[in-house]
N, C-alpha and C positions, 0 to 999 in steps of 0.2 A: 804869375807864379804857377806851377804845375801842381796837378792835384794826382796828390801820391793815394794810389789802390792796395791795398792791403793783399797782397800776395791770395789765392783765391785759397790754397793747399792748411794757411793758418787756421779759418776760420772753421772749417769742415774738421780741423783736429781738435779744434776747442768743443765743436758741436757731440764731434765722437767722446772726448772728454766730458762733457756732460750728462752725455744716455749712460756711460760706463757709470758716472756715478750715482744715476738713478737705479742701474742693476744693481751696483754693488751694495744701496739702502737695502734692497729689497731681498738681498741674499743676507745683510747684517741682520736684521730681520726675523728672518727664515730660522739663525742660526742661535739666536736668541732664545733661553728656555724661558720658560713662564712657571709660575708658582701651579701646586695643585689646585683645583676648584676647592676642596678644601684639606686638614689637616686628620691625623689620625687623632685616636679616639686612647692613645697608651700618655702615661705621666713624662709627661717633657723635661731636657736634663737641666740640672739649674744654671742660670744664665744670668750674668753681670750685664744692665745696659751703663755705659762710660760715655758720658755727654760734658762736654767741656762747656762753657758759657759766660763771655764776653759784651754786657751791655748786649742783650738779647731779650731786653723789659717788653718787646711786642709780638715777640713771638714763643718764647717760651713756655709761659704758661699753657698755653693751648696743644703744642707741642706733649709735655707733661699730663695734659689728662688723656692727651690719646695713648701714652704709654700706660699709665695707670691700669687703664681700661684693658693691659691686652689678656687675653685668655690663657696666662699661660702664670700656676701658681707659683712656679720657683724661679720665677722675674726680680730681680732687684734692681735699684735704678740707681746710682751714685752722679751727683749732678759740682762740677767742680767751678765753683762760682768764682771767674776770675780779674779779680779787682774792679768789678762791673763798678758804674758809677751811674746808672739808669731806675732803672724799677726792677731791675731784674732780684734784687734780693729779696722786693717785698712777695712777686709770685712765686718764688720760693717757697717766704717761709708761709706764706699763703698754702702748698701744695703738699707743704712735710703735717702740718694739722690733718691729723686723721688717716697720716700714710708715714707714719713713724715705722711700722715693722715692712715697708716697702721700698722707702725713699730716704737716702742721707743724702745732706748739703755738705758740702765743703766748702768753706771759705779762704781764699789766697791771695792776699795784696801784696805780696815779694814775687819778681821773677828772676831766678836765678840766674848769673851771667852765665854762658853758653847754652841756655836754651831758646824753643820760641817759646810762644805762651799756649797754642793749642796743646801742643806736645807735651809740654809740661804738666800741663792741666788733664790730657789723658794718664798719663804716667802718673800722678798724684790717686786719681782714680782708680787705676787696675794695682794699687798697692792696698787699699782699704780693707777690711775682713773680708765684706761681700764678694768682693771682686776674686781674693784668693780664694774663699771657698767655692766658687763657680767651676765648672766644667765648660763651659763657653764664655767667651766676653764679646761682645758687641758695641761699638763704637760708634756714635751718631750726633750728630748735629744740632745745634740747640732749636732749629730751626724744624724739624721734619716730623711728621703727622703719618700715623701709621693706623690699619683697621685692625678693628680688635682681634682679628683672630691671623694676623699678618705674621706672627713666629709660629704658631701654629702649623701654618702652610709652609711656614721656609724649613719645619725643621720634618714634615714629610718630602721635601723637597730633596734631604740630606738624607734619609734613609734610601732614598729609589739611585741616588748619585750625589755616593759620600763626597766628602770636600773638607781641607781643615782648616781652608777658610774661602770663605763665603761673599761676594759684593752681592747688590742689589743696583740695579739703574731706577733711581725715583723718576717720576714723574715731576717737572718743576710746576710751580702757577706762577703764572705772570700775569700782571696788572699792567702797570705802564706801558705805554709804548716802547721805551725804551727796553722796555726787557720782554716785549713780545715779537721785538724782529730782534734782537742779538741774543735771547738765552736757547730756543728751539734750534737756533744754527750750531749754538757750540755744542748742545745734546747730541747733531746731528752727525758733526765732527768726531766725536768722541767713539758715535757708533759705527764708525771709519777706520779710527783710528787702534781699537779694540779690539778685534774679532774673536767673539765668544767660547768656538772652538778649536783656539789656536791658545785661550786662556787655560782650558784645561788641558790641555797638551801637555805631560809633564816631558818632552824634548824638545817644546817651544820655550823661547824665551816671552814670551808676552805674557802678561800679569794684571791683573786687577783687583784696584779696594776703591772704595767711593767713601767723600763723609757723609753721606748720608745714611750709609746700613755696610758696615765691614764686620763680618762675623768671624771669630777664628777660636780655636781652642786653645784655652786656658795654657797648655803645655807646650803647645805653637810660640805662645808669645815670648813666654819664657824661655824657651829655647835658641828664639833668634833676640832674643836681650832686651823686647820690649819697647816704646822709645826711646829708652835710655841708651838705646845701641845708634841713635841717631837722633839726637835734640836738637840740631838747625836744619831738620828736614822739610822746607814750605809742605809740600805736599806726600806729607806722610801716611794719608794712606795708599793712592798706590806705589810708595816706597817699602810702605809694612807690607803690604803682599808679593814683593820683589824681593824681599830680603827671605821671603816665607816658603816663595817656587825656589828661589835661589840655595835653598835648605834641602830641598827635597821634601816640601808637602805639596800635596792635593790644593791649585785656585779654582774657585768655577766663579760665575757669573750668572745673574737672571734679571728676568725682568721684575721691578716691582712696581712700576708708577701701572696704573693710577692707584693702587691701593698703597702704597708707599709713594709718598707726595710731602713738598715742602713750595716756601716762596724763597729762595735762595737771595732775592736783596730787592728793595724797595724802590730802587728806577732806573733807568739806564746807564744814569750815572756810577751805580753804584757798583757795576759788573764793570765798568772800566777800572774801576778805583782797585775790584777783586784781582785783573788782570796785572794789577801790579805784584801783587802777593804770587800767584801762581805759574803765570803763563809762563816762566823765565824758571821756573823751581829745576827742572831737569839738571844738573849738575854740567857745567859746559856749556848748556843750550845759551845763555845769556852773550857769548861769543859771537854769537849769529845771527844777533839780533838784529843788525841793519838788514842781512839781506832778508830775513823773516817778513820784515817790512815792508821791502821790495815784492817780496813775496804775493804778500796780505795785498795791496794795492793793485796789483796786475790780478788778481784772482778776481776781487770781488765790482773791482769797473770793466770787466773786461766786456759787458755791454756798452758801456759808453767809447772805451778806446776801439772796439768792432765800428761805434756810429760816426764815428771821427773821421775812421781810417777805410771809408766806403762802402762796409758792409750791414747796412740796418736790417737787413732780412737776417741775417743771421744775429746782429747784436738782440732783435724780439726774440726769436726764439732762445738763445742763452737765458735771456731776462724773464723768460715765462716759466722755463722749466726747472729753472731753483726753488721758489715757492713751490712747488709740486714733490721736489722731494725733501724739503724741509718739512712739507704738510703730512707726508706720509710717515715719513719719522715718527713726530708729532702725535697726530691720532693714534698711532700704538703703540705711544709711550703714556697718553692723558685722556684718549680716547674722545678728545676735543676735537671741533672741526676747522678748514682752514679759517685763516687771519687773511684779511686784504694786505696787511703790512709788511707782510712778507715781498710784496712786491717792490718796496724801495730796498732789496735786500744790498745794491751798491755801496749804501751808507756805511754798512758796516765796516765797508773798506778802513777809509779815514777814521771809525768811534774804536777799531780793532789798535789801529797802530799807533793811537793816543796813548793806550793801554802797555803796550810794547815799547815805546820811547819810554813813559814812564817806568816800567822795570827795569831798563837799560838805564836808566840814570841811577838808580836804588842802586844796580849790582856794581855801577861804578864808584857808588858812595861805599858800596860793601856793606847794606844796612837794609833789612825788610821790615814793613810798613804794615801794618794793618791793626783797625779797631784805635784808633790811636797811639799806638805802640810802635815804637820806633828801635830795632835791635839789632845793636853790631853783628854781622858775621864773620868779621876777623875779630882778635885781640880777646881779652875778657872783660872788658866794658857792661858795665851795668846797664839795664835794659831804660831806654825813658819812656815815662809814662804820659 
């Protein structure tokens, strides 16, 4: 049997493929703002935090005293409790004792047909009193942990380079395994796939909101209809700040991890289980999902199909120098240093497109999934719980 050489011209484009991606980390980077060291010292405008919350009994709470906590008096926090079945209602009403003029619950065990449940669950939120009388609203994660003086700095941040809405990139923690070689990759992605100064471009098209801190004004929201302009949106927030550039306001983007930080999901498994919900949200993208696949696969073995196909000097060096820009992402996003497990970063090939099949069956059932919640997106079928 003849032993077939891998053309010599591939592996030297893959090699240049990979330094490109290592510059292009290091110019996302570059391009990246950063909050100020600290905030000014004038009365800050009042601001609605809109946290949706879904069987989020373990992280919640903790969550809630770091907003409690934050320095900023005209804070109110409206937490939309929905249809949780956990412990999340007792840190609740745990968190409303003694934060009565700070904090309302809202409780909701109905989802209406035609929405999801996040969406709904902010939209419920940004109608409250608090919410209308705010001049800012802020949308965040039941999930994410902020330092006390983190609006503070975002909103001298908005003085020196207004914005009328605002992301933040948190910083994730990861525990598992699982979620310490697959969450730093998709962060790292994301910081690819983004570019900062293309965000605030108002003749670009490129946009961003994050759940973990989308800030926008009060008049913003309502002017582009809220999510009520879009209730089967998977990934609405950066569809809210699409609909928001797409209006003609001000996006910008910064960095906020490490001082804006969360644990986004509890093991490796559970970022596959997320990739059903989102990975496929793009409207149309779910079409393309075989060759995505194809995609995903050839990308992340392509040290193994290099060792296969006669070239191991090059399939080490592909294999070396992915950790290396995964790790610098990384450390300046969490200021953490590298992980050895970045080095099986091949795996994620196959845990990626478990994640991708799975959405691709959902969008053929025409039904997204998540937190137990299972809801049509054709027809007007009741949501099941």
């Amino acid at each position: 049997m003849a032993h077939f050489v891998l053309p010599l011209w591939i592996p030297w484009a893959l090699l240049a493929e990979g330094l490109g991606v290592f510059l292009l980390t290091l110019l996302r980077l570059r391009q990246l703002p950063r909050l100020p060291e600290s905030g000014g010292q004038g009365e800050l405008p009042a601001t609605c935090l809109c946290i949706p919350a879904r069987n989020e009994g373990q992280e919640i709470g903790r969550a809630l005293d770091f907003w409690l906590a934050q320095e900023h008096p005209n804070l109110r926090i409206v937490v939309v409790d929905d249809g949780s079945t956990d412990a999340t209602p007792a840190q609740l009403a745990t968190r409303v004792t003694g934060h009565q003029d700070r904090l309302r619950v809202l409780r909701n065990d109905q989802l209406p047909a035609g929405w999801l449940g996040k969406n709904h669950a902010l939209h419920l939120a940004a109608a409250t009193p608090e919410a209308r009388d705010a001049e800012w609203l802020l949308f965040a994660d039941a999930d994410v942990q902020a330092t006390p003086d983190l609006l503070r700095r975002v909103f001298a941040l908005l003085e020196s380079a207004p914005a009328d809405i605002l992301a933040l990139l948190p910083a994730v923690d990861v525990v598992s395994p699982g979620e310490r070689l697959l969450l730093p990759t998709a962060a790292t992605f994301f910081l690819w796939l983004v570019p900062p100064h293309r965000v605030a471009d108002p003749r670009s098209a490129f946009f961003c909101g994050t759940g973990a801190f989308t800030l926008l004004r009060r008049s913003v929201y309502d002017a582009i209809g809220g999510h009520g302009a879009a209730p089967m949106e998977p990934i609405d927030d950066m569809m809210l700040a699409r609909r928001a550039k797409q209006a003609g306001f001000v996006n910008r983007m910064a960095q906020g991890g490490p001082d804006l930080h969360l644990r986004m999901y509890g093991s490796g498994w559970e970022v596959i289980r997320a990739m059903r919900k989102n990975i496929l949200g793009i409207p149309g993208l779910w079409v393309f999902a075989p060759l995505l696949i194809v995609g995903v696969l050839v990308i992340f073995l392509c040290p193994i199909w290099l060792a296969i196909l006669g070239r191991p000097g090059f399939a080490l060096i592909e294999w070396l120098l992915w950790p290396l820009v995964v790790g610098l992402a990384h450390w300046r996003m969490t200021g953490k240093p590298f992980d050895w497990i970045w080095l099986a970063w091949p795996l994620i090939g196959p845990a990626a497109s478990v994640g991708i099949v799975w959405a691709f069956w959902d969008r053929l059932r025409g039904v997204n999934h998540w937190r137990g919640r299972t809801v049509p997106l054709r027809g007007s079928q009741s949501a099941k719980s």
